[in-house]
Residue, then its C-alpha position, 0 to 999 in steps of 0.5 A: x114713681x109719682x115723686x119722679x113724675x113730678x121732678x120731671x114735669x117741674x124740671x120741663x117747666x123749669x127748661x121752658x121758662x129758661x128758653x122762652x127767657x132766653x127768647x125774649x127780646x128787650x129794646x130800650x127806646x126813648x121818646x123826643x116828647x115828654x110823658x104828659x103828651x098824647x103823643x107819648x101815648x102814641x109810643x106807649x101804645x105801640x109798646x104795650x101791643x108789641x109786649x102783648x101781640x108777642x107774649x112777651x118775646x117782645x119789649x119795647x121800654x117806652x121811655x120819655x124825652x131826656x131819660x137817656x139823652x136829650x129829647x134832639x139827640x135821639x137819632x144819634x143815639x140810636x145810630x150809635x146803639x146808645x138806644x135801642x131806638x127812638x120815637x120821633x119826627x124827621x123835621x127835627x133833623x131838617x139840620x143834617x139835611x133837608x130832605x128830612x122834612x119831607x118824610x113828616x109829610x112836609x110843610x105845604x100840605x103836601x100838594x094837597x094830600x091829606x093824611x091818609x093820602x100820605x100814608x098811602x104814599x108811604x106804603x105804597x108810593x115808595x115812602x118808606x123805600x125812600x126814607x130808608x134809602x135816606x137815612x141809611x145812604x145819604x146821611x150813612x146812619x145805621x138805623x131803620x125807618x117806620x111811620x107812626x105817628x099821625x099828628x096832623x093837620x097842625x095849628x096855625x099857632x099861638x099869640x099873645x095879640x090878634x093876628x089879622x093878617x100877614x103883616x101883623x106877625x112880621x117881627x114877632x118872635x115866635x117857637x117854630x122847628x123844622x123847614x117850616x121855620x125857615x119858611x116863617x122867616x123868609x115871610x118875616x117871622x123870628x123863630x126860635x126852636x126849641x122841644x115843646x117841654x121849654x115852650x110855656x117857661x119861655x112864654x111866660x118868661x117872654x122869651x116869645x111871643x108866639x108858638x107853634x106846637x100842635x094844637x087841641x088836646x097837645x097844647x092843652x095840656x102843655x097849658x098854652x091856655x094859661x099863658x096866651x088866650x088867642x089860637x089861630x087855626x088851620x095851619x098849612x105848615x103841617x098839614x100832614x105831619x107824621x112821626x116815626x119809630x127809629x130801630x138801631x140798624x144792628x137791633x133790626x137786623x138781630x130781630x126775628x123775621x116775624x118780629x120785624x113784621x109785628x113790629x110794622x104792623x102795629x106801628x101801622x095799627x098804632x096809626x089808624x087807632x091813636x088817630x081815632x082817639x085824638x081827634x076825639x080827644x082834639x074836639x074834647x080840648x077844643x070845647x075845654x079851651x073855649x069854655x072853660x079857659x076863655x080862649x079865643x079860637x080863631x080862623x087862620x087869615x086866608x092871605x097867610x096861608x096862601x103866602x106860605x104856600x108861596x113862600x114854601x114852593x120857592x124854598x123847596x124848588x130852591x133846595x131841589x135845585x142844589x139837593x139832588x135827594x131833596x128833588x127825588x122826594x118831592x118830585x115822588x110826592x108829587x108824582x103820587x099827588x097827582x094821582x090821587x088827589x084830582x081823583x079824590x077831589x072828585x070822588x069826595x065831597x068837601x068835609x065842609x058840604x055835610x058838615x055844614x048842613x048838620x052842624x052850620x058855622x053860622x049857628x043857622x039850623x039844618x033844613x028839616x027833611x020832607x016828608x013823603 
């Protein structure tokens, strides 16, 4: 009898491993960023929560640029199933249509909005309706949209000389990707585009004299430092940028409803938790580019600033014109802007007020408190 009740638990044990095995559920993803980036840890993150927040019923393989296809391929092969799924940024796919650039959150700094702001549009401005709308409708791809990756705001760039003002980068050759490099041309800028794991060979080549990536920890490790030694920041061209996760539309739809919901949430956990980290991580490098590598940081001329925000209202009033989805987006941005941003201006004091009383730009020491 004891032999049988023993056979009879290891049996069970057995039949529940085979149904929980059978559960699980394994999607093959692949990133457009290589393994050394922080960014790829943004998607690594959001793989391991998914494994352990599921127990298991869940897995994402998080795989690295050009695993399975090359790093700006990845949205067709999720469409057609050649993946499971992606970890991107829509500005990569500005060549398919133009609205693309608007999901990221846009060149401009979208009217103001800082990255919170732009998340708040996403969710609850009707971001993320849209960006499924596009990419399901208007370019017919059989994929699901979800915000990610909060890699914003974005440097000026990198050059191989100082840059004092708007004439001095005309005719430079410089890596740019999505509208923004279409904005930089118009202003008299050479662009080329290319994924970020070709930059520093081509800089070192002196295929460009210029690039922009991302800035702080990114560029550090990319090793912009040991190329170029004169970074310019801040940039307005990705003031707020956001990345995504694209799931095949069939795996989305084959997903368990409590899975589709997991899976939301800890991107949006992913989110708020990798931000954190970077901007720590972001002063971090900025201290080891200084310090120890000699680079000269520097602040970004006001007129080239302004100039783009200029040159980027023309082009996007241009492209809403003959680009009825564009119009709808951006007219959505601004809609929420117009909201939030006055209210947040006045509810707010500038980043600069405080800051510059603990922690002054000149070096100048904080005003000691009075006494009672």
């Amino acid at each position: 009898m004891r032999h049988f009740v023993r056979s009879a638990v290891a049996l069970a044990a057995a039949a529940a491993f085979s149904a929980g095995a059978q559960a699980q559920t394994s999607l093959k993803m692949q990133a457009t960023w290589p393994a050394s980036l922080t960014l790829y840890e943004n998607f690594t993150y959001f793989a391991d929560r998914i494994n352990k927040t599921s127990g298991g019923q869940l897995k994402i393989e998080a795989m690295p640029a050009g695993q399975v296809v090359p790093a700006f391929e990845v949205l067709d092969a999720t469409h057609k199933k050649v993946l499971d799924g992606a970890h991107a940024w829509s500005g990569y796919w500005v060549g398919k249509n133009k609205t693309a650039i608007l999901f990221t959150g846009g060149p401009g700094g979208t009217f103001g909005m800082d990255m919170i702001d732009a998340l708040g549009w996403m969710h609850h401005g009707g971001g993320i309706d849209l960006a499924n709308e596009f990419f399901q409708k208007e370019l017919k791809l059989n994929v699901h949209w979800i915000p990610i990756l909060p890699s914003g705001p974005q440097a000026f760039g990198w050059f191989k000389r100082p840059i004092k003002n708007l004439a001095d980068f005309k005719g430079m050759k410089c890596r740019q990707t999505g509208m923004a490099a279409e904005v930089w041309q118009r202003m008299g800028m050479q662009t080329v585009n290319m994924p970020g794991g070709e930059i520093i060979p081509a800089a070192q080549r002196g295929v460009i004299d210029c690039a922009e990536w991302v800035g702080g920890v990114e560029d550090l490790r990319l090793g912009f430092q040991n190329v170029w030694k004169y970074h310019y920041t801040p940039g307005v061209h990705e003031n707020v940028t956001i990345g995504e996760v694209l799931v095949n539309g069939d795996v989305w739809r084959g997903l368990k409803p409590e899975h589709q919901e997991l899976m939301k949430s800890i991107a949006s956990e992913t989110f708020v938790i990798w931000w954190a980290k970077w901007q720590r991580q972001n002063a971090d490098a900025i201290k080891e580019l200084q310090e120890k590598h000699g680079v000269r940081i520097l602040r970004t001329p006001p007129d080239i600033l302004i100039a783009f925000l200029k040159t980027w209202d023309t082009i996007a009033a241009e492209e809403g014109a003959k680009n009825p989805f564009f119009k709808k987006v951006h007219d959505s941005q601004r809609a929420y802007a117009s909201l939030v941003v006055p209210a947040k201006r006045f509810m707010f004091p500038p980043y600069s007020f405080v800051a510059n009383y603990y922690f002054p730009e000149g070096g100048a020491k904080p005003a000691a408190a009075k006494k009672k």
